[in-house]
C-alpha positions in Angstrom: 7.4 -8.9 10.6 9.8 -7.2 12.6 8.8 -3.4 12.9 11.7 -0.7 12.2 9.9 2.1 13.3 7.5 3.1 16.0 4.1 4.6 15.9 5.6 8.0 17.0 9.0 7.9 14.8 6.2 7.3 11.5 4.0 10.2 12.3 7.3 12.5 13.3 8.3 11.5 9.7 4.9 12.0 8.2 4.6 15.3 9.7 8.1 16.1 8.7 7.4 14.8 4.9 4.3 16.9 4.4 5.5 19.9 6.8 5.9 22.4 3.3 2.8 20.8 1.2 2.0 17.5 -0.1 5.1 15.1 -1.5 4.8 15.4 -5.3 6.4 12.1 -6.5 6.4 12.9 -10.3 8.3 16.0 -9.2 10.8 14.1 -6.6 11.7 11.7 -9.3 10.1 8.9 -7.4 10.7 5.5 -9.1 7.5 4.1 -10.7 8.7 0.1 -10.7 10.3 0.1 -7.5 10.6 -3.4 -6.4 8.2 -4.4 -8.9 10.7 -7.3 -10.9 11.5 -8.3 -7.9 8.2 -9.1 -6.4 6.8 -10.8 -9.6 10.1 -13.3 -9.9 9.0 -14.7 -6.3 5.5 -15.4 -7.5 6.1 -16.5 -11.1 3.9 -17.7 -13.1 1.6 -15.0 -11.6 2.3 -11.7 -12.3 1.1 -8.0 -10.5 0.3 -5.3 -12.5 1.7 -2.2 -12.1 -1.0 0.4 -11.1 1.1 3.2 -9.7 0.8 6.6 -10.0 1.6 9.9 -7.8 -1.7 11.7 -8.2 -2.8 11.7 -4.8 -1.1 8.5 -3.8 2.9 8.3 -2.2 3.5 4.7 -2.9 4.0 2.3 -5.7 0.9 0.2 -6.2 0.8 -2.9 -8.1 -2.0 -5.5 -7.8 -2.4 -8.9 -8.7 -5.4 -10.8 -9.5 -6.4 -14.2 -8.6 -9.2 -16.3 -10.7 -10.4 -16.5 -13.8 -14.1 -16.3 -13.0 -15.6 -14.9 -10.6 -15.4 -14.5 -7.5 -11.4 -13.3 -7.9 -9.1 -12.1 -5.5 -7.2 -9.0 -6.2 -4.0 -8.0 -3.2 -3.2 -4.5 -3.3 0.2 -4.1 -2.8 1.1 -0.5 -1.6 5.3 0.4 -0.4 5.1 4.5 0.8 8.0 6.8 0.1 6.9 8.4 3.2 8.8 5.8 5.5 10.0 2.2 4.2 6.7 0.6 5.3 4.0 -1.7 3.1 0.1 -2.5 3.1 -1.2 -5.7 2.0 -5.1 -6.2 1.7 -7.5 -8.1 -0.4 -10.5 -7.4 -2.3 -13.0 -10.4 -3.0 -14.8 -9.6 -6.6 -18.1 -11.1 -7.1 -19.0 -9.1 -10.3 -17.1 -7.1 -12.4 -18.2 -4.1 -10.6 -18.7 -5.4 -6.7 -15.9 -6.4 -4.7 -15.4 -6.2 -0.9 -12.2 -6.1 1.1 -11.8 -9.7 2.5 -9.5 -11.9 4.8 -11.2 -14.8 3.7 -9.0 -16.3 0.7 -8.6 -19.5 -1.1 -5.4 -21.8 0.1 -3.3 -20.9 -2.6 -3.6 -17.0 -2.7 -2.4 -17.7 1.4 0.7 -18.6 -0.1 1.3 -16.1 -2.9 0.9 -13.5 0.1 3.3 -14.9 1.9 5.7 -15.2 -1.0 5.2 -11.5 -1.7 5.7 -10.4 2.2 8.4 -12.2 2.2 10.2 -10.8 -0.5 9.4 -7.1 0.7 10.6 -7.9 4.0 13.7 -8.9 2.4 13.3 -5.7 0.4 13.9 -3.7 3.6 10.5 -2.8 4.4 8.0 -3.5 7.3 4.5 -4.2 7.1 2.2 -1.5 8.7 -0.1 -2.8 11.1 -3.5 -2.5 10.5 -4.5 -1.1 13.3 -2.2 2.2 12.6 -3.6 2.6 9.2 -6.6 4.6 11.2 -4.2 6.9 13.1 -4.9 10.3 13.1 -2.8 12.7 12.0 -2.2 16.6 13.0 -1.0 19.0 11.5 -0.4 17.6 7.8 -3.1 18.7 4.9 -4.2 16.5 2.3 -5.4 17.3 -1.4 -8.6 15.4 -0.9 -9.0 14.1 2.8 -10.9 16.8 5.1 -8.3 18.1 7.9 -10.2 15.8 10.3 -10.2 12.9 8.5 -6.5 13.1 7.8 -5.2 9.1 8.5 -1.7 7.1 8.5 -2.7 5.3 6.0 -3.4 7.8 3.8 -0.2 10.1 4.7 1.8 6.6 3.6 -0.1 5.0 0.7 -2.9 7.2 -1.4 -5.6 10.2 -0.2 -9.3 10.0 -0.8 -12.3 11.7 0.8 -14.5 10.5 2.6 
């Protein structure tokens, strides 16, 4: 992963991005399959689903699941509009209803992962590091986060409260 912005050039760009309210990407015209052919020809015969949508959330989502029975694996996928950056995480689903963000995955999802980061990277995008995803943010208001809770990670992928 080779980063092509810093810590400080993201949040200058965050704060710049939400400066006159919160990005609307149904109103910007913001593509809803952006990269998404792409990404499921390098992992073929698995294919991500296409979970995007701009209500609350300023990056194309797509998700693909791993297993038949349980437990499955499900990566979330997330590439912001906010700055050309990309989250990768897994969930590990023992029921249909409890799952549990995990690093802990079988062999072969290792390589579907790196497949799909691969093919972002080559997309022109960088992977966030984790550790920023918890960065505060000032001055920007959210829909849903309280102004003290406002994160990176949730200027660049999707807003929730806490």
């Amino acid at each position: 992963m080779t980063l092509k912005m810093s810590l400080s050039e993201i949040v200058d760009q965050v704060q710049g991005q939400f400066r006159n309210g919160v990005p609307n990407g149904w109103l910007l015209g913001w593509k809803l399959d952006r990269g998404y052919a792409t990404i499921n020809e390098s992992i073929a015969p698995h294919k991500a689903a296409n979970m995007t949508t701009f209500d609350y959330c300023f990056c194309n989502y797509y998700e693909l699941m791993i297993g038949n029975d349980y437990p499955k694996f499900a990566l979330a996928i997330r590439i912001s509009f906010i700055v050309p950056a990309y989250s990768l995480h897994w969930t590990r689903y023992d029921s249909e209803h409890s799952g549990v963000v995990t690093r802990d995955i079988p062999v072969a999802a290792v390589h579907i992962e790196n497949k799909i980061r691969s093919t972002i990277d080559g997309l022109g995008y960088f992977e966030l590091p984790s550790d920023w995803h918890d960065k505060e943010i000032n001055d920007v208001i959210l829909e849903l986060s309280d102004t003290d809770s406002v994160t990176l990670g949730k200027c660049l992928f999707c807003d929730y409260a806490q």
